[in-house]
Structures are given as structure tokens and as C-alpha cells.
LUMFITOR-353431 format. One record per residue (C-alpha): residue number from 1; x, y, z. Coordinates in steps of 0.2 Angstrom, whole numbers. Layout:
REM LUMFITOR-353431
{rec NUM {X Y Z}}
...
END
This chain:
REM LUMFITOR-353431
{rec 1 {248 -276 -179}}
{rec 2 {234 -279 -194}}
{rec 3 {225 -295 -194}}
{rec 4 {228 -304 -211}}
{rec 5 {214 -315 -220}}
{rec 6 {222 -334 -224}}
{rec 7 {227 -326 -244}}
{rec 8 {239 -314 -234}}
{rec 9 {254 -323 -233}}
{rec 10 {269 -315 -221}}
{rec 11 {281 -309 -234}}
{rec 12 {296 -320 -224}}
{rec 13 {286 -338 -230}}
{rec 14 {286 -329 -247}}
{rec 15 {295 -343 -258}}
{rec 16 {298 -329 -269}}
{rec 17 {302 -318 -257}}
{rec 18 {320 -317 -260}}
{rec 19 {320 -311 -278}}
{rec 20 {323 -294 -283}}
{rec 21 {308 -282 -277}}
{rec 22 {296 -277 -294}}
{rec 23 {294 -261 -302}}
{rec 24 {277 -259 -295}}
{rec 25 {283 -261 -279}}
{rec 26 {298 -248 -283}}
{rec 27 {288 -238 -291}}
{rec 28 {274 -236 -274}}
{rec 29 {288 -237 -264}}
{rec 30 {296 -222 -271}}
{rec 31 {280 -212 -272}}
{rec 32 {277 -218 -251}}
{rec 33 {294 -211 -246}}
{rec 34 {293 -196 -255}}
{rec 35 {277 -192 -245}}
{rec 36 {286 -199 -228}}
{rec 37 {302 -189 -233}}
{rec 38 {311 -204 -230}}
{rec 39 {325 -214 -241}}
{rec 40 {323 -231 -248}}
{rec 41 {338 -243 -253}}
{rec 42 {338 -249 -272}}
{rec 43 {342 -267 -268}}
{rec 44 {325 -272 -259}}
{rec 45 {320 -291 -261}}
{rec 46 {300 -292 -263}}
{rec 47 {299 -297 -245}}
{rec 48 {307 -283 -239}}
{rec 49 {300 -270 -251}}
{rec 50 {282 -279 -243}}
{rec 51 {285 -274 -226}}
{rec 52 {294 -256 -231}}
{rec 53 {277 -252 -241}}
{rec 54 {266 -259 -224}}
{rec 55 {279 -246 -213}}
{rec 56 {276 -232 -225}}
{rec 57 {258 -234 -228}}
{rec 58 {256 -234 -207}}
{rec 59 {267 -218 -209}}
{rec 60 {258 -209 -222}}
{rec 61 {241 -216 -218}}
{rec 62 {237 -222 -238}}
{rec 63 {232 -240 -242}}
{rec 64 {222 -243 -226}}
END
């Protein structure tokens, strides 16, 4: 597991967490599981689209 810095939340104490994810986070997601030949469901909250980016990225080796 990464260490994370105090300004890194854990995307479950999110008090946003359970909105709709954003199109940023869509929009990276969508670019991640292309590269990870992998599918992603539309309907991720912004907590959930969090920890699928962190999977992905461990997967494909980008953002780290």
C-alpha cells in the first residue's frame, strides 16, 4: 500500500464521496481501462471512481 501525506484523505472519509464521480475522473478513468483492457461501470461515485483510478494506475504503471 502507498503511504499518504495528511492532504490525502482515504476516499471512504470523503464527505463528498458519495456524489456522482466527475468528468475528469470519467474521463482518466476511461483512458486507464483502455490501456488495462479492462471495463469500467458508468455509475461510479467519486470515492469509488478514486480507488478504481489507484487500481488502474498500479495496473498500467501511470501516475506513480
Amino acid at each position: 500500500m502507498t503511504d499518504r501525506t495528511n492532504a490525502e484523505k482515504d476516499p471512504s472519509d470523503w464527505t463528498t464521496g458519495d456524489e456522482p464521480a466527475t468528468g475528469a475522473q470519467e474521463s482518466y478513468l476511461q483512458t486507464l481501462a483502455t490501456e488495462a483492457h479492462e471495463d469500467v461501470p458508468d455509475d461510479l461515485t467519486k470515492a469509488d471512481a478514486s480507488r478504481k483510478i489507484d487500481e488502474l494506475q498500479e495496473k498500467t504503471g501511470r501516475g506513480r
